[in-house]
N, C-alpha and C positions, 0 to 999 in steps of 0.2 A: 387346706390343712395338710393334705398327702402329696402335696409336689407334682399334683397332676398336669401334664402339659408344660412341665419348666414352671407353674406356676410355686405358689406360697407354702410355705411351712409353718401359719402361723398358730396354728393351737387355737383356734377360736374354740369356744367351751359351749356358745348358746347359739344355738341355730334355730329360729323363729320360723316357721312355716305360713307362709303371708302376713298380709296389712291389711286390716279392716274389709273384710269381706260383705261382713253386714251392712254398710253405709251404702249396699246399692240395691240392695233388697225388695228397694218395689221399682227401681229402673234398671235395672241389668241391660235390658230388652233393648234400650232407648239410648242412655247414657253410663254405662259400665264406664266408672271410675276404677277400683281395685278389683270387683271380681265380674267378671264377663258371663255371668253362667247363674243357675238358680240357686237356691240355700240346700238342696239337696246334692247336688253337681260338686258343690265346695265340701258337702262331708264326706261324698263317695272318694274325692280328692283325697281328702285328710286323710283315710282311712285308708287309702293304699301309700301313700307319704311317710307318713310318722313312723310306721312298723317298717317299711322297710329300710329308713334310715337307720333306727334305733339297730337293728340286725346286723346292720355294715357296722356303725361305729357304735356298740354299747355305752362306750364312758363318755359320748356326748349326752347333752342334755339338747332333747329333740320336743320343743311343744309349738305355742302358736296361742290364737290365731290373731292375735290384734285387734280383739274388739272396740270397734268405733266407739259403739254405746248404749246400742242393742240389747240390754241383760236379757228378756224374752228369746232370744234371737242363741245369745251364750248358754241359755240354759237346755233350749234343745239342741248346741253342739254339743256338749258336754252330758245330756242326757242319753245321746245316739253313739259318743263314744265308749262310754262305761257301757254299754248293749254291746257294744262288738267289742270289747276288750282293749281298746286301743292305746298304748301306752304314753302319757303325756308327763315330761317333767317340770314342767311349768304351762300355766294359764297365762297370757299377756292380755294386756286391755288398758285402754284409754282416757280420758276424762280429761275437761276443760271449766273450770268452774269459777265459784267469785269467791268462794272462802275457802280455807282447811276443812271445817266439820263438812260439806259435801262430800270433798275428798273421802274422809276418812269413814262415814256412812256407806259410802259404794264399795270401799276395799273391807270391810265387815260383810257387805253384800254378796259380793265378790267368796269370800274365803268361805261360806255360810253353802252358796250354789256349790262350789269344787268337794266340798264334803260331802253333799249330799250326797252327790255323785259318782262316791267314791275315789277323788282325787284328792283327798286329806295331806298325802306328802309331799303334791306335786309343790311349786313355787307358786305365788300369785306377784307377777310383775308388774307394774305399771310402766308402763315405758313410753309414754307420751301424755304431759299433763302441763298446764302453763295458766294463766290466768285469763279468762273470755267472761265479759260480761255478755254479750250478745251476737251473734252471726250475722245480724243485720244491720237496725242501725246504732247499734253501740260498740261495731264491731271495729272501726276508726277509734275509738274510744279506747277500747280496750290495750289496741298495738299501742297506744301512747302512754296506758300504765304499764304495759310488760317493759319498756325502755326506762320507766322511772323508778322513785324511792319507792310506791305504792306497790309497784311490782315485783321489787325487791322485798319488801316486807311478807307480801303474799307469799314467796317462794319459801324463805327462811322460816314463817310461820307452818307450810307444809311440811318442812321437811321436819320439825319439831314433832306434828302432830301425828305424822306416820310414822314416824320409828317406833313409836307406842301401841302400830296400828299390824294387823295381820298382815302385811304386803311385803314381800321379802326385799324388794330393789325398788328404785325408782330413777327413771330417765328423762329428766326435762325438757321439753321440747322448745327452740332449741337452741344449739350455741355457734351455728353457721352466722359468720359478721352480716352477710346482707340477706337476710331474710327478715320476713316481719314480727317471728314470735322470739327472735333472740333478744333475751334480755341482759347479754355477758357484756357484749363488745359492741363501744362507738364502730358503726356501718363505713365509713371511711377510715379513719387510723388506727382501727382496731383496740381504742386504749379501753382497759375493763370500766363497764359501768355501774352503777350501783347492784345489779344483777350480780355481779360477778362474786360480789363478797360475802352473802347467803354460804355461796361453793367454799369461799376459802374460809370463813369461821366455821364451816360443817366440818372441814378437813384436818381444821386441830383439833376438832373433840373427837372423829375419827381414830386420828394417831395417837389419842393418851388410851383409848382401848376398851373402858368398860363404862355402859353406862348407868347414873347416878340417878336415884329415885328426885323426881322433882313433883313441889305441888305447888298449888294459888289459888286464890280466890279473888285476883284480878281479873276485867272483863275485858276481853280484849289482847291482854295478856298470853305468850306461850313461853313455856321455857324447857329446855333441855340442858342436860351437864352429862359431865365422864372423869375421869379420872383413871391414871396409870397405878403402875403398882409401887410407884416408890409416892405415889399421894397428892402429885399434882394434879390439879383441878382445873376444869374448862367450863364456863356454862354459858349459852347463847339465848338471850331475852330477845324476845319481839313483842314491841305491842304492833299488830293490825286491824286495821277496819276496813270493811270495804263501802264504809257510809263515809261520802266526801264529806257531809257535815261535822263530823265527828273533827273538834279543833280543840287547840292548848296543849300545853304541858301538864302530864300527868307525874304524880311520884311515885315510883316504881321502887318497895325495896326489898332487898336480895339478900334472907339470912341465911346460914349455914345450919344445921344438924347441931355440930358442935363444933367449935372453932370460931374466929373470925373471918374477916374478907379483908381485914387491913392489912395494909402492902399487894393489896392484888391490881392487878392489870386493866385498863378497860379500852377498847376499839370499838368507838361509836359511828351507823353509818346511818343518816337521816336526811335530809332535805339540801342541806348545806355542807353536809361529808361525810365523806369517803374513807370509811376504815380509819378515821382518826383518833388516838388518843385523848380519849375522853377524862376529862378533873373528876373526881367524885368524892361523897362525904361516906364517912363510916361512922353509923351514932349507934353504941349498946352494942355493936359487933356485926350490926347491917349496913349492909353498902345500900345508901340513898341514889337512885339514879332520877333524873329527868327525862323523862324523852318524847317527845313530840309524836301523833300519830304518824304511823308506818315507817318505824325506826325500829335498829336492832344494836347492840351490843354485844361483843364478846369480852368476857370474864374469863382472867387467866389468873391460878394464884399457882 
């Protein structure tokens, strides 16, 4: 940021103090993947780190620490730093799961431990999360729904259920072409794959700016909407499951408050496409959609 050494001016704003220190906590000794040293070694660390970053650059936002997954592990970091006063502008932490409601149970989990603890204004980050049925043997499984619609669904459907949720940001893990959990981009041509469009339907309800109360009492079903201030309207449907059995065409339909949906927009992305302009019926002022498990829509009026 300060041009140190001929280097960069870039204004980075979050500066994360490690990666997952906990995931080595009973091998440090043996096999130190991210942290080389014991769980006490990494707070005494922390604790001369944060303060004296925070001291050089005040207007950064200085936290950490990347928890694996640990909460036992997060609660006595966070218990030993509110003891020594240690100032933290955000919590970061991790999670790899098979639905939203997990997700969203842990970042309630999450915001519940940071209050206790006196970090009530800090941020709660999530900044590595993707879809994992198993680390073992579902773990081939799993890379082959983060590439597909399944995985696409999953993503869109989180990112529905947490903006509802305490967690201030979220960073998907990730969107590097030849790795295994990127779900954006074909690994040779880089063309975007069903992953990719979750990002860009989140991106137009993003740019209309506020968001819009939604409800349901579909199963399987998540939806989000927004709207600008001259009245246009965005809203993104997903039905997901993470049960392969789960099959058919379901009816999905999407009424307004007050107004209609007719003449509204729809990009449907499912099994067979890609962000495509989707036909739909309007009866009584509801838009009827179909859509197949682990399929999404965006609704533009």
């Amino acid at each position: 940021n300060e041009g140190w050494a001929d280097g960069f001016k870039w204004n980075v704003r979050y500066w994360e103090i490690w990666n997952e220190p906990d995931l080595d906590v009973n091998c440090w000794k043996t096999n130190p993947r991210c942290w080389g040293g014991s769980e006490e070694l990494f707070r005494e660390f922390f604790r001369a780190a944060a303060p004296h970053l925070k001291k050089c650059f005040p207007d950064l936002k200085i936290g950490g620490p990347a928890l694996a997954g640990d909460e036992a592990w997060g609660d006595r970091f966070l218990a030993n730093m509110s003891t020594n006063s240690v100032p933290l502008d955000f919590f970061s932490w991790h999670i790899y799961a098979r639905t939203p409601e997990e997700i969203a149970k842990k970042a309630l989990r999450i915001r519940k431990t940071m209050d206790r603890h006196g970090y009530g204004k800090a941020e709660s980050i999530l900044n590595e999360w993707n879809y994992v049925k198993g680390w073992s043997k579902e773990f081939v499984y799993s890379m082959n729904v983060i590439r597909g619609g399944k995985g696409a669904a999953f993503t869109a459907a989180t990112m529905i259920v947490c903006q509802s949720c305490p967690v201030d940001m979220l960073m998907y893990y990730d969107a590097r072409p030849r790795t295994g959990f990127n779900g954006l981009f074909e690994q040779n041509t880089y063309e975007p794959l069903k992953g990719y469009y979750p990002f860009y339907a989140w991106s137009k309800l993003a740019a209309l700016g506020t968001q819009v109360k939604t409800s349901g009492t579909d199963r399987d079903v998540y939806a989000a909407a927004a709207k600008n201030k001259d009245g246009k309207l965005g809203i993104l449907v997903c039905r997901y499951s993470d049960d392969d059995n789960v099959c058919g065409v379901e009816k999905i339909g999407v009424r307004l408050a007050s107004g209609s949906l007719e003449g509204a927009e729809c990009h449907l992305t499912d099994e067979s496409r890609l962000f495509t302009e989707y036909p739909f019926a309007v009866k009584d002022g509801a838009l009827e959609l179909l859509l197949e498990p682990n399929a999404f829509v965006l609704i533009e009026k």
